[in-house]
C-alpha positions as CSV (number, residue, x, y, z in Angstrom):
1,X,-17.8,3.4,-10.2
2,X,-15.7,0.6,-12.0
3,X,-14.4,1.4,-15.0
4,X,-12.8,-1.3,-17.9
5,X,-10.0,-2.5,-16.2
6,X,-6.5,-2.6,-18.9
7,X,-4.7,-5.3,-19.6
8,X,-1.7,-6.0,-16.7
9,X,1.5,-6.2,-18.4
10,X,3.9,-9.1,-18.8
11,X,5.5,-9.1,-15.4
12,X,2.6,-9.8,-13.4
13,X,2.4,-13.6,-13.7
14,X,6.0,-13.9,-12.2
15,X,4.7,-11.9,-9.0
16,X,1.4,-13.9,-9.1
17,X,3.3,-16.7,-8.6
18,X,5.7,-15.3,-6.1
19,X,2.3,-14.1,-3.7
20,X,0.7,-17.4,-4.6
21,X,3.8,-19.2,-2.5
22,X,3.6,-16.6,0.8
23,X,0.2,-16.2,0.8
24,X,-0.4,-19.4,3.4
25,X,2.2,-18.2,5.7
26,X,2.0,-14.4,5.1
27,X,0.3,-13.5,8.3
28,X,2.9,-15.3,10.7
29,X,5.6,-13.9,9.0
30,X,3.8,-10.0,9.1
31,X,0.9,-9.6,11.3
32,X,2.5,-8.3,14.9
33,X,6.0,-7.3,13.1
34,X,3.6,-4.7,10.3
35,X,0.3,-3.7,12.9
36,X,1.5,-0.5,14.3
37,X,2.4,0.9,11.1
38,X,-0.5,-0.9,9.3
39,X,-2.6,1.0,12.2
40,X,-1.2,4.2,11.7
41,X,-1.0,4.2,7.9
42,X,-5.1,3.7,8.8
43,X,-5.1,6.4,10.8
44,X,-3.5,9.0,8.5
45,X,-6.2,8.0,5.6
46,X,-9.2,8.7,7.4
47,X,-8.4,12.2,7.9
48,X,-9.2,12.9,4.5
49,X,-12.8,10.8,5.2
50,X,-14.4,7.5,4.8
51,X,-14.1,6.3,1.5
52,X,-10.5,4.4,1.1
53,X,-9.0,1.8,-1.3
54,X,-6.7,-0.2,0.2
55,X,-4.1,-1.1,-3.0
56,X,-2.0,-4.1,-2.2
57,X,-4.7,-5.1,0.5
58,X,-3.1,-8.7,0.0
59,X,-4.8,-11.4,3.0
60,X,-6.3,-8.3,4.9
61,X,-4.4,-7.7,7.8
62,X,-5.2,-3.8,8.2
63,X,-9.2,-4.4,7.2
64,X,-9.8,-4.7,11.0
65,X,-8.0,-1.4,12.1
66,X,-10.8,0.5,9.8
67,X,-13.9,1.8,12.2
68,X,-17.2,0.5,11.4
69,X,-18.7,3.5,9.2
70,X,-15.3,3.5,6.9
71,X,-16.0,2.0,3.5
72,X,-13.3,0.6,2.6
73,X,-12.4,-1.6,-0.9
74,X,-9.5,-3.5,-1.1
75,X,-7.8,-4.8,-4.5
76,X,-4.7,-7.4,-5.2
77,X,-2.8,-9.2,-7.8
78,X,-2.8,-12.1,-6.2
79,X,-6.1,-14.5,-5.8
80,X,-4.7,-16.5,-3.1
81,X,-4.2,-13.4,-1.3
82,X,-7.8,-12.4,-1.2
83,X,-9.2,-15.8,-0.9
84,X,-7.8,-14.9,2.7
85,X,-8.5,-11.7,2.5
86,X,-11.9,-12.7,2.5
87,X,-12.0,-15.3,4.5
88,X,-11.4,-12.5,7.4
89,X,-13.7,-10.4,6.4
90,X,-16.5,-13.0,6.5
91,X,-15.1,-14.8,10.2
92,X,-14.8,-11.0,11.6
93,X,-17.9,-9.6,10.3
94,X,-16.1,-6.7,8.5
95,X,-19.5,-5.0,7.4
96,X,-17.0,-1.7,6.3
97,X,-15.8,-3.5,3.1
98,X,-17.4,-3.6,0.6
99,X,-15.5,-5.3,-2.4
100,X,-12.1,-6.5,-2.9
101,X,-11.3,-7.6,-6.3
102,X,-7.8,-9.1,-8.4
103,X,-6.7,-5.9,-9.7
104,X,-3.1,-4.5,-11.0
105,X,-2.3,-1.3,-9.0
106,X,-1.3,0.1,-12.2
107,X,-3.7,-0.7,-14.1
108,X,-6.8,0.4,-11.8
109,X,-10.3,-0.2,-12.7
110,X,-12.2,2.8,-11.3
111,X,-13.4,5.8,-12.2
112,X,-11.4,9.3,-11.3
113,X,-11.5,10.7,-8.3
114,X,-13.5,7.6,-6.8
115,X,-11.4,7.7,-3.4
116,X,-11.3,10.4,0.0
117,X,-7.5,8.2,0.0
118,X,-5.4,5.5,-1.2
119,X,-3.2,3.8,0.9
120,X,-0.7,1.5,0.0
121,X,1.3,-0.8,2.6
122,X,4.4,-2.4,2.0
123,X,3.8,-2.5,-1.4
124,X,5.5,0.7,-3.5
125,X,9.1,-1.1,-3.5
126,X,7.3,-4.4,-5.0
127,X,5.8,-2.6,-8.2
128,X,7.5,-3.1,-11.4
129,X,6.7,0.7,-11.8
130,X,6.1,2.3,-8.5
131,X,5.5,5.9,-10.7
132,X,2.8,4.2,-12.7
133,X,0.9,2.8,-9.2
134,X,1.1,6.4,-8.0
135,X,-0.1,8.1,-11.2
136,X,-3.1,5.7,-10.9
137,X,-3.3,6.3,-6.7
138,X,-3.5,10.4,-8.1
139,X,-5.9,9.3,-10.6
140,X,-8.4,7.6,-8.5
141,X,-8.1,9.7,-5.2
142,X,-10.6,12.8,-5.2
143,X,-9.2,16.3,-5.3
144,X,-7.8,17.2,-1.7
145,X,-7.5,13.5,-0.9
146,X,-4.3,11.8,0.4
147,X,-2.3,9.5,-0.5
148,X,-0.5,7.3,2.3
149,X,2.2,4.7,2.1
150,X,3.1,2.6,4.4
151,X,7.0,1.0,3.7
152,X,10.6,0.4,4.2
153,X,12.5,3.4,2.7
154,X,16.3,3.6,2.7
155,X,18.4,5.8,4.9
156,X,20.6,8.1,3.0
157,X,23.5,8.1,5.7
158,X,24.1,7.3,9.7
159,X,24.2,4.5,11.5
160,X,20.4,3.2,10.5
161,X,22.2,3.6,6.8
162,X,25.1,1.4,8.1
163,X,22.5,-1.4,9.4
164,X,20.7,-1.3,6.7
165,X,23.6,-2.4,4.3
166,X,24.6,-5.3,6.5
167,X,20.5,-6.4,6.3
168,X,19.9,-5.5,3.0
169,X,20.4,-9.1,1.3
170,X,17.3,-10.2,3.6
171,X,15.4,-7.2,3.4
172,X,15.3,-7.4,-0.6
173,X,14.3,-10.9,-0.7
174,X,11.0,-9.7,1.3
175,X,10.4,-6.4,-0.7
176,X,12.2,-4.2,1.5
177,X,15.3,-2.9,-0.2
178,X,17.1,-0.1,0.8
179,X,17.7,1.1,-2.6
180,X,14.6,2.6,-2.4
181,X,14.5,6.2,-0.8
182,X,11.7,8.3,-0.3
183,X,13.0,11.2,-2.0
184,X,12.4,9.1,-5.4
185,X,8.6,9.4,-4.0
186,X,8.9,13.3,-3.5
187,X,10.3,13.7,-6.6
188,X,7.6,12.0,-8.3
189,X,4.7,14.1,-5.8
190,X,7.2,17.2,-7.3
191,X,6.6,16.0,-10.7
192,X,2.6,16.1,-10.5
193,X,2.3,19.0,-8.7
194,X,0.9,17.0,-5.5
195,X,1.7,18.2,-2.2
196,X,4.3,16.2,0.2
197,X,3.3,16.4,3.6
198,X,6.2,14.4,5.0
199,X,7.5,11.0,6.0
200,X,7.5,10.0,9.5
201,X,8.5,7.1,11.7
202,X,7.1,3.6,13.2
203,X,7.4,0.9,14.7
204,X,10.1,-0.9,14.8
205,X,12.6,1.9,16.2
206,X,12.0,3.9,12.6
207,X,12.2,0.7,10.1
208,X,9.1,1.3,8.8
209,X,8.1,5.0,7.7
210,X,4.3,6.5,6.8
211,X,4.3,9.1,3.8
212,X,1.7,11.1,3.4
213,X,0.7,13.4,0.1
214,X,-2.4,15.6,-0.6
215,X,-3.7,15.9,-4.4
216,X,-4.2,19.4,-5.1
217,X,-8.0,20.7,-4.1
């Protein structure tokens, strides 16, 4: 199933480093405040089957939401990250994963069409090139799968919008900037001829949004 990984690009080291310093307090800071979301971003792959790569699994939180005859393989930039990751997965017994490797969501090392879905959590707004991640999600993902993301995307206007500016120096020092609007996302699923289901709330009170899309069958 692997294929020859490529060689990550230049700005990987400064976002190894940057997951190498949260990675011991990553699951205080996201485990309760991510878990509904995380569970319903879960919930939304396994419609399309089975078979799921978690990209951007980081120290595991969502590998427990998965039932016990998913199989489910998670990849990472970061090492310390999935020395965690792990770590859980041996403590908890998580018989459903079955490899999580240090891999560039850009630069994916598996063959086409290798996935019923990929789902990405909190991660799209992090990539240097969120269009490159998602050509490689397309890439990997089987014909008919889905594509789910799990994230912070900005409001375009109303009072969430007006929040969001006040928040937004804190919310882009943890990845969540409100730059970022989900319509850059259907314009890339536009782009590629891949279908956009939709973008629906979470937990907490909307913050967080799942987005689904369907690779042509």
């Amino acid at each position: 199933m692997l294929s020859e990984p490529r060689e990550a690009g230049p700005t990987t080291a400064l976002m190894r480093k940057a997951y190498a310093r949260w990675a011991p307090v990553y699951d205080v800071v996201y485990d309760k405040l991510t878990e509904p979301a995380a569970r319903d971003a879960v919930e939304a792959a396994l419609v399309s089957g089975r078979r799921i790569l978690e990209a951007g699994v980081g120290t595991g939180l969502s590998l427990g939401y998965y039932p016990k005859d998913a199989e489910v393989y998670g990849v990472d930039l970061s090492e310390d990250m999935l020395r965690r990751a792990n770590r859980k997965v041996a403590r908890r017994g998580l018989t459903h994963v079955k490899g999580l490797q240090v891999m560039d969501v850009c630069r994916l090392g598996y063959a086409d069409a290798s996935f019923d879905a990929v789902v990405a959590q909190f991660l799209i707004t992090l990539v240097p090139d969120p269009e490159g991640a998602l050509d490689e999600f397309l890439r990997v993902v089987r014909p008919g799968g889905m594509i789910v993301l799990a994230n912070h995307f900005g409001q375009d206007a109303g009072t969430v919008a007006r929040v969001e500016e006040i928040v937004a120096p804190l919310c882009e020092k943890i990845g969540w900037s409100s730059a970022f609007k989900a319509a850059r996302i259907e314009a890339w699923a536009k782009s590629r001829g891949v279908t956009f289901i939709g973008v629906r709330p979470t937990f907490p009170g909307g913050f967080f949004k799942i987005l689904r899309m369907q690779k042509p069958g």
